[in-house]
C-alpha positions as a Python dict, from the first residue, in 0.01 Angstrom:
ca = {
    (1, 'X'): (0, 0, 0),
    (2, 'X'): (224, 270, -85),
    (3, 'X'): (307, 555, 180),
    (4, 'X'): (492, 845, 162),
    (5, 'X'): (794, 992, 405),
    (6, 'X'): (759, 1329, 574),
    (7, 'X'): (1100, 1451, 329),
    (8, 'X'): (850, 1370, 34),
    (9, 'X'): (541, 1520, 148),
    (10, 'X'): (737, 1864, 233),
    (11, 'X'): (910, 1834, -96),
    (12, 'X'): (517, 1873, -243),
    (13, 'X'): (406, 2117, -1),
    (14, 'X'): (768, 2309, -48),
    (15, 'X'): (841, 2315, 295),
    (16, 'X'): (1146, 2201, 482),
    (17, 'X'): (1202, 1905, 718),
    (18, 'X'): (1204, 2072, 988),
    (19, 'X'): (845, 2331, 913),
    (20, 'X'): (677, 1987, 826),
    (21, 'X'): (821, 1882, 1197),
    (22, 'X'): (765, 2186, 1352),
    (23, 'X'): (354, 2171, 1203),
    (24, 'X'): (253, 1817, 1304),
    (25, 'X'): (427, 1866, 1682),
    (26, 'X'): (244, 2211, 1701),
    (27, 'X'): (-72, 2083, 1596),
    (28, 'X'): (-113, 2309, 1270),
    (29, 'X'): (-314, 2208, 939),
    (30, 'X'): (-118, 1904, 778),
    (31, 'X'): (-223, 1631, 592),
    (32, 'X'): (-357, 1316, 770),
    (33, 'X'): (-90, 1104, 899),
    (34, 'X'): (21, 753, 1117),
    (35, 'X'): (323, 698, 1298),
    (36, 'X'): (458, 294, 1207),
    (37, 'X'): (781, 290, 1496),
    (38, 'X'): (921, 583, 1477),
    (39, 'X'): (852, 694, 1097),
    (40, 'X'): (545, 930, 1055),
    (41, 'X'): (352, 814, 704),
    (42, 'X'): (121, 963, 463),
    (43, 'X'): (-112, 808, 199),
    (44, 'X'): (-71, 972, -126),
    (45, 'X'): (-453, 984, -141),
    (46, 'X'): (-513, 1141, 121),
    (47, 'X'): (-236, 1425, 86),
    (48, 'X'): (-397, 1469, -281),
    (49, 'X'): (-752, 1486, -138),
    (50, 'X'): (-627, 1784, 123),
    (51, 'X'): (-447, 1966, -124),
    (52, 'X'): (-752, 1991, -293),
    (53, 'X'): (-991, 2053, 13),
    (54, 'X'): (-710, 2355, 96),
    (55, 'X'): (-844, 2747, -3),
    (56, 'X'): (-673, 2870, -333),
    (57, 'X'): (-592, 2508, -442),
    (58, 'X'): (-564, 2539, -856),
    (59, 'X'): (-524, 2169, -952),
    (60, 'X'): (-533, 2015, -1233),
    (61, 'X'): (-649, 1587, -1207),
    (62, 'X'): (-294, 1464, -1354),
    (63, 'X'): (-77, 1724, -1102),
    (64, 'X'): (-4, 1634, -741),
    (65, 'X'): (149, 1936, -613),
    (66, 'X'): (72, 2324, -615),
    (67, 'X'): (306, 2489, -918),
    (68, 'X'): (593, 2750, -887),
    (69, 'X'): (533, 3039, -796),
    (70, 'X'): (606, 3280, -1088),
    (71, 'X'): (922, 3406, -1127),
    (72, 'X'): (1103, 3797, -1072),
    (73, 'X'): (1165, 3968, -1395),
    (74, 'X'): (1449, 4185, -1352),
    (75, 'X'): (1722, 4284, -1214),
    (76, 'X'): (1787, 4104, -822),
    (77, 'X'): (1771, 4308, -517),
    (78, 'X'): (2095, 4364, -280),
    (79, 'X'): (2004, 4157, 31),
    (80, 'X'): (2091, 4419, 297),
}
């Protein structure tokens, strides 16, 4: 059975560590999950099926996560 870490699942959800973290302790929407020791797991299934089940999810059947967001065209803005 292949699982995936909580680095790899924020990775495809484009989160941090530590927002992934913050979202499972504070009870907010996440994919389904189980704790083996002290590692929390997910099933890639299952983190596919909720991707899909989310509002505004645009997937294709071959991609697993949600694409880039579109990029600024442009000059940058000063950061003040």
């Amino acid at each position: 059975m292949q699982t995936l870490d909580i680095s790899t699942v924020a990775q495809a959800l484009r989160i941090s560590v530590k927002t992934a973290r913050n979202r499972l302790a504070a009870g907010l929407p996440m994919p389904p999950s189980f704790v083996v020791g002290r590692q929390r797991l997910f099933l890639p299934d299952q983190l596919d099926a909720w991707l899909r089940s989310q509002p505004g999810a645009v997937l294709n059947d071959g991609e697993r996560a949600a694409r880039l967001p579109p990029t600024r065209r442009g000059r940058p803005r000063k950061d003040t």
